[in-house]
N, C-alpha and C positions, 0 to 999 in steps of 0.2 A: 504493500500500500504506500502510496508516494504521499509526502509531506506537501506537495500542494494540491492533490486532491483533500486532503484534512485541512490547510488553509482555506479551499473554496467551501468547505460543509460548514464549516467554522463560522464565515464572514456573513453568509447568507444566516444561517441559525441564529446564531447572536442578536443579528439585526431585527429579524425576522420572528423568531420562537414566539407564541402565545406563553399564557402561564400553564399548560401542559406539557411545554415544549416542543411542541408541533409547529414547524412554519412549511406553511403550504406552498409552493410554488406556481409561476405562471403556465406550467408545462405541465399538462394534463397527467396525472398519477403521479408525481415526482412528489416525494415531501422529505423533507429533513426532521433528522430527532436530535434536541438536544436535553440531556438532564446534567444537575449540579447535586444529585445524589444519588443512592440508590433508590430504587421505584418500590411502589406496594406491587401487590401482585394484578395484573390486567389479563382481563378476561375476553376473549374474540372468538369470532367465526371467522379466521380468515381467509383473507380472497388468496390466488395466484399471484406469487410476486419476489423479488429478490431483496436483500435487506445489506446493503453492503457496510456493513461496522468500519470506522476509521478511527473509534479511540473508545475505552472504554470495554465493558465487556455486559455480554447478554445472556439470561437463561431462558430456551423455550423448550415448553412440556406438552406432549402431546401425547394424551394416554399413559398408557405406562415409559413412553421415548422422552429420554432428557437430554435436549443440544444445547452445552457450551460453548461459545462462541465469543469472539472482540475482533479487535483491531487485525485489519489485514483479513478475516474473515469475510463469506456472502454466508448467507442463509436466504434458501430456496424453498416458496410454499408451490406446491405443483396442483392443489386442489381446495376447495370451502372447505376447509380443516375447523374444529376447536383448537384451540391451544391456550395455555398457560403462559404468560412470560411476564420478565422482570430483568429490569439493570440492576447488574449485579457488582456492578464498578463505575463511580462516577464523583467527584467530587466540584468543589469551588476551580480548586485552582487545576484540575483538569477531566475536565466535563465529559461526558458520554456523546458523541457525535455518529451520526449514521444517515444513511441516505436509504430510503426505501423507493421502489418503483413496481405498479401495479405491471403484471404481465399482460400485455397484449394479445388475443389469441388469432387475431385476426391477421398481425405483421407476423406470428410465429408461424400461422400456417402458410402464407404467402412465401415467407423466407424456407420452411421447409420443402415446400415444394419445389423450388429453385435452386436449393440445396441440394437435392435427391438425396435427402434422407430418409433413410426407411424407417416405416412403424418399427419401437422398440416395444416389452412387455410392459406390464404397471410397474410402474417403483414406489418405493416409499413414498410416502406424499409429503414429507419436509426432508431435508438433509442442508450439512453447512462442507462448505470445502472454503479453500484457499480461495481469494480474488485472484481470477485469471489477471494478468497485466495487462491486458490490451480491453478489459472490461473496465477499470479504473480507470484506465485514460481515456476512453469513451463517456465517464462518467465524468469525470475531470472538464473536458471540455463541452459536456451540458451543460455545468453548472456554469460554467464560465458565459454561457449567455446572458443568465440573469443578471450579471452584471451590464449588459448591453440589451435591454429589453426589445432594440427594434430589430434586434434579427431573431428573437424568437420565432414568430410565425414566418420566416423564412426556413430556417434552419431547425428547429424542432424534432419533424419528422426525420429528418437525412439521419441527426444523430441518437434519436430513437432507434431509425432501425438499425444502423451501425451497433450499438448497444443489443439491441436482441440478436443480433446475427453475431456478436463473440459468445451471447450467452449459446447458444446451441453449438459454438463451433468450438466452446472449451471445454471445463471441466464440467460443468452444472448442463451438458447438452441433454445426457440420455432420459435425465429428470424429466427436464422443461419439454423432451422431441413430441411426447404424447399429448401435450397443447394445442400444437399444432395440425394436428390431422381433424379434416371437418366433419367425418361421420364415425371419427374414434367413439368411447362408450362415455369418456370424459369430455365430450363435447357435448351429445346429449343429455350429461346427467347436469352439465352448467345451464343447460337452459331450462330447468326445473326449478336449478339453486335462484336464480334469476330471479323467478315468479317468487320465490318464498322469501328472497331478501323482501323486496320491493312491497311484497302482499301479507308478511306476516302475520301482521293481525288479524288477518280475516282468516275464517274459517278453510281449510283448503283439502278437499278428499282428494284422494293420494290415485285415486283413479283421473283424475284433471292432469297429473302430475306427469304420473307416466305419459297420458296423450300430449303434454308439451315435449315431454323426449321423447318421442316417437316408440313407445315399449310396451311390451305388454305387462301385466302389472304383478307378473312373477318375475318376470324382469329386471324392471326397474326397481322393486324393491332388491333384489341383489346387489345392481349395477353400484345402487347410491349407499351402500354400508359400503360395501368395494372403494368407491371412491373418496364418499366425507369419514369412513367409520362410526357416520351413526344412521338412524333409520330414519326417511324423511317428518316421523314424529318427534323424534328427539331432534334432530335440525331445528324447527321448528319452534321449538321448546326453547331451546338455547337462544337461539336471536332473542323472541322474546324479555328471555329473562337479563340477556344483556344490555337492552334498550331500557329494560325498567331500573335495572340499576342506575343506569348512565342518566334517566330522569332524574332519580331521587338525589344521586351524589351532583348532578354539575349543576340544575335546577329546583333542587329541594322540592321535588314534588312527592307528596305521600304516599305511601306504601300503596294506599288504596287508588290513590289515581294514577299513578303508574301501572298498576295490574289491570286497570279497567282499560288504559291508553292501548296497551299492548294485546288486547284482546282476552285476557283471564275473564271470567266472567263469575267466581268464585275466590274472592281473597283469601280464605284458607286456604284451599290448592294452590293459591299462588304462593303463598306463604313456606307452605311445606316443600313447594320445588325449587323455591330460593334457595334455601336452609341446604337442601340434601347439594346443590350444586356448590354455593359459597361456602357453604360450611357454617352458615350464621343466619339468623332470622335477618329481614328487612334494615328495620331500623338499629341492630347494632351495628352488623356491615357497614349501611353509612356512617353511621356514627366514627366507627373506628376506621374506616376509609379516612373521613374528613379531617382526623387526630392526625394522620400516618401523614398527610400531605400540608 
């Protein structure tokens, strides 16, 4: 990892970071992480994506799989995963910095095809390796436009896809290759996950589900533990109970309007599936969320 791509995470972070530590960028899915301590524990459904570490160090937990990772590391999400994680190294005087970018499946499959790469098997659906060098320097001078905001919408895509076309030509290729293919099993099951981010709240039978992936509904209940590791109820479940946290802890909304926001229609059920997930009823979670930070 080069000392001036950690000066470009840096300059833009610093500037930029909310009180989360999030600063979002002008380049669609690009966002920087900075922290000035260790994190409490955060809870996600997360998308497809690469997380290049440039200082600092990270823990993510998925099931029973624990990746450690920092500086000089990528971490690879290859599907709507859960996961656990946590900075696990971060102080004042030298911060946690990272760069994440959403995976495109549309540049991936275009560049696969062009690539002639073949279908590989499933892989795990996270792993962390080494940054390839020629993916940092592709990252290096993304960031470098923000500093020059009017060649964004000139230059953007060029170095996005330069950017996807190391990730599939290095080390994280045989992960991300299955992205790309348009009638893979993990194409179809993303356009189920789609409807469930977007519609979680609402009611959704799982026969709807399958006819957005194209599957029959022996199928696609396979397909989607196969590819998220959970069954499209438990998906379901989890976003929700993610978004009702993220109400109560960033907008103090109550236990009960949260549950009802997110579609619960039973505050004790909702109660009880918090509890079994965070390990804590409602209001103490927040509670000690809002101590912790």
């Amino acid at each position: 990892m080069t000392q001036a791509l950690l000066d470009a995470v840096a300059r833009y972070a610093n500037a930029h970071a909310d009180s989360d530590g999030i600063a979002v960028t002008p380049i669609p899915g690009l966002t920087l992480i900075r922290a000035t301590r260790p994190s409490a524990l955060q809870y996600a459904v997360s998308k497809p994506l690469v997380a290049l570490v440039v200082q600092g160090q990270k823990r993510v937990t998925m099931g029973n799989d624990v990746f450690d990772f920092g500086a000089g590391d990528s971490l690879v999400v290859t599907a709507d995963v859960p996961t656990i994680s946590q900075i696990t190294e971060a102080s004042v005087g030298r911060p946690y910095f990272s760069l994440v970018l959403d995976l495109e499946r549309a540049l991936l499959t275009e560049l696969s095809v062009e690539m002639r790469l073949a279908p590989v098997a499933d892989a795990a659906p996270i792993r962390t390796e080494p940054t390839h060098a020629e993916v940092a320097d592709a990252a290096r001078r993304l960031l470098h436009l923000l500093e020059r905001p009017a060649s964004i919408p000139v230059l953007k895509m060029l170095l996005l896809r330069e950017m996807h076309y190391w990730l599939l030509a290095g080390r994280h290729g045989s992960a991300i290759r299955r992205l790309g293919w348009p009638d893979s099993n993990i194409q179809r099951i993303a356009k189920a996950v789609a409807v469930l981010r977007s519609d979680f709240a609402q009611p959704l039978p799982v026969e709807k589900l399958a006819a957005v992936a194209g599957m029959s509904l022996s199928s696609f209940h396979q397909h989607f533990r196969q590819v998220t590791s959970l069954s499209p109820l438990q998906f379901q479940k989890q976003l929700r109970l993610i978004e009702a946290r993220r109400q109560m802890v960033a907008e103090g909304a109550s236990a009960s309007t949260a549950a009802y926001a997110v579609g619960y229609e039973s505050v004790p059920q909702f109660t009880r599936e918090y509890r079994r997930m965070f390990g804590m009823p409602p209001v103490r979670d927040v509670s000690a969320t809002r101590m912790s930070a």
